[in-house]
C-alpha positions as CSV (number, residue, x, y, z in Angstrom):
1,X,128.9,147.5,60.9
2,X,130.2,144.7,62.7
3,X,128.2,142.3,61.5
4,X,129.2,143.0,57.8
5,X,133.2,142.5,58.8
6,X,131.8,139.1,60.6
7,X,130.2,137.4,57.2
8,X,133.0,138.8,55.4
9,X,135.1,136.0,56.0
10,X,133.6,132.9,53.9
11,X,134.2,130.3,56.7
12,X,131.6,132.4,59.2
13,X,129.6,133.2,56.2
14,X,128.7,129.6,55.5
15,X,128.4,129.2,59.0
16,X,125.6,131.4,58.7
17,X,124.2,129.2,56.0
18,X,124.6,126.2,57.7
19,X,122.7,128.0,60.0
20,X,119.9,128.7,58.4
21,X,119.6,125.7,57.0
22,X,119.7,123.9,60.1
23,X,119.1,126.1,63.3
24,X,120.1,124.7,66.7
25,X,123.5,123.3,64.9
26,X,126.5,122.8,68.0
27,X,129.7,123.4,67.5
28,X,131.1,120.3,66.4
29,X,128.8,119.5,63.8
30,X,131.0,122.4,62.0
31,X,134.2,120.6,61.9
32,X,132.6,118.1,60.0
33,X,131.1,120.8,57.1
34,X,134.7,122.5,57.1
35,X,138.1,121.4,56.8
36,X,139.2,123.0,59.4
37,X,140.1,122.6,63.4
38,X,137.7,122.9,66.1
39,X,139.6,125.6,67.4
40,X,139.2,127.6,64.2
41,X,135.2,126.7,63.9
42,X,135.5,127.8,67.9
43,X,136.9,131.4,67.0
44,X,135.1,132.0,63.9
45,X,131.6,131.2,66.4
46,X,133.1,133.5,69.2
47,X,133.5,136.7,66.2
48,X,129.9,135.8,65.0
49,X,128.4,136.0,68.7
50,X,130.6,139.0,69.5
51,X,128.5,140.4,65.7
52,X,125.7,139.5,67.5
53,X,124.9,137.5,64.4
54,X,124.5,134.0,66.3
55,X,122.8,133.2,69.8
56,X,123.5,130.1,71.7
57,X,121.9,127.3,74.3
58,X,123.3,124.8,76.4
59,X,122.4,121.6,75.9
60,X,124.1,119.3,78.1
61,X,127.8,119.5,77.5
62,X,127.4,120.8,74.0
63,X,126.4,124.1,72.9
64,X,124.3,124.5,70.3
65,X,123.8,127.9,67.5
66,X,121.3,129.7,66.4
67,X,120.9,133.3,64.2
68,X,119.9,135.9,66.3
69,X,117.1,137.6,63.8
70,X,117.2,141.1,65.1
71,X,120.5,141.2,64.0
72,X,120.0,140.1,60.9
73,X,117.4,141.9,60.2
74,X,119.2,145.6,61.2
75,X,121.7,144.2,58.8
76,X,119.1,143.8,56.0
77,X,117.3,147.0,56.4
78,X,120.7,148.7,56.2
79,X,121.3,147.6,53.3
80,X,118.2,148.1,51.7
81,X,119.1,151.8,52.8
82,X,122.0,151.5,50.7
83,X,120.1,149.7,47.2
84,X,120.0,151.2,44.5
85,X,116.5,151.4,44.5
86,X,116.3,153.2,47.5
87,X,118.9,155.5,46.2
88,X,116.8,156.4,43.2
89,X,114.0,156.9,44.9
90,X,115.8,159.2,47.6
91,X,117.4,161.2,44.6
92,X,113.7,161.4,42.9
93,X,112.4,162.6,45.9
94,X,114.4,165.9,45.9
């Protein structure tokens, strides 16, 4: 899955965090959180929307993130498919 290979990279995955924590977040407020350039923070936001992990909004000149949920939630029920629970209880089943 794409959007596995996209929070694999720890930069994007507390981007996500930051996310979470604080939706609506625009791109520069990242710089800040990270020490690193805003054209990093800019291509590590471009692999997330490409995931289809983040959704944005113009507001004014800035641009401002947000997680798309749908996407995160596919991601979560896949791996709830892929538990060990859910493994159990598929081997139990046969």
């Amino acid at each position: 899955m794409v959007g596995l290979r996209a929070l694999a990279n720890p930069i994007r995955l507390g981007i996500m965090r930051e996310l979470a924590r604080r939706p609506e977040t625009c791109a520069c407020d990242f710089t800040k959180l990270f020490d690193v350039s805003q054209p990093t923070i800019s291509a590590h936001l471009k692999t997330l929307r490409e995931a289809g992990l983040v959704r944005t909004r113009r507001r004014g000149t800035q641009i401002c993130y947000s997680i798309d949920q749908s996407m995160l939630s596919s991601l979560h029920s896949a791996l709830t498919d892929i538990s060990p629970l859910s493994v159990a209880a598929a081997v139990s089943a046969c």
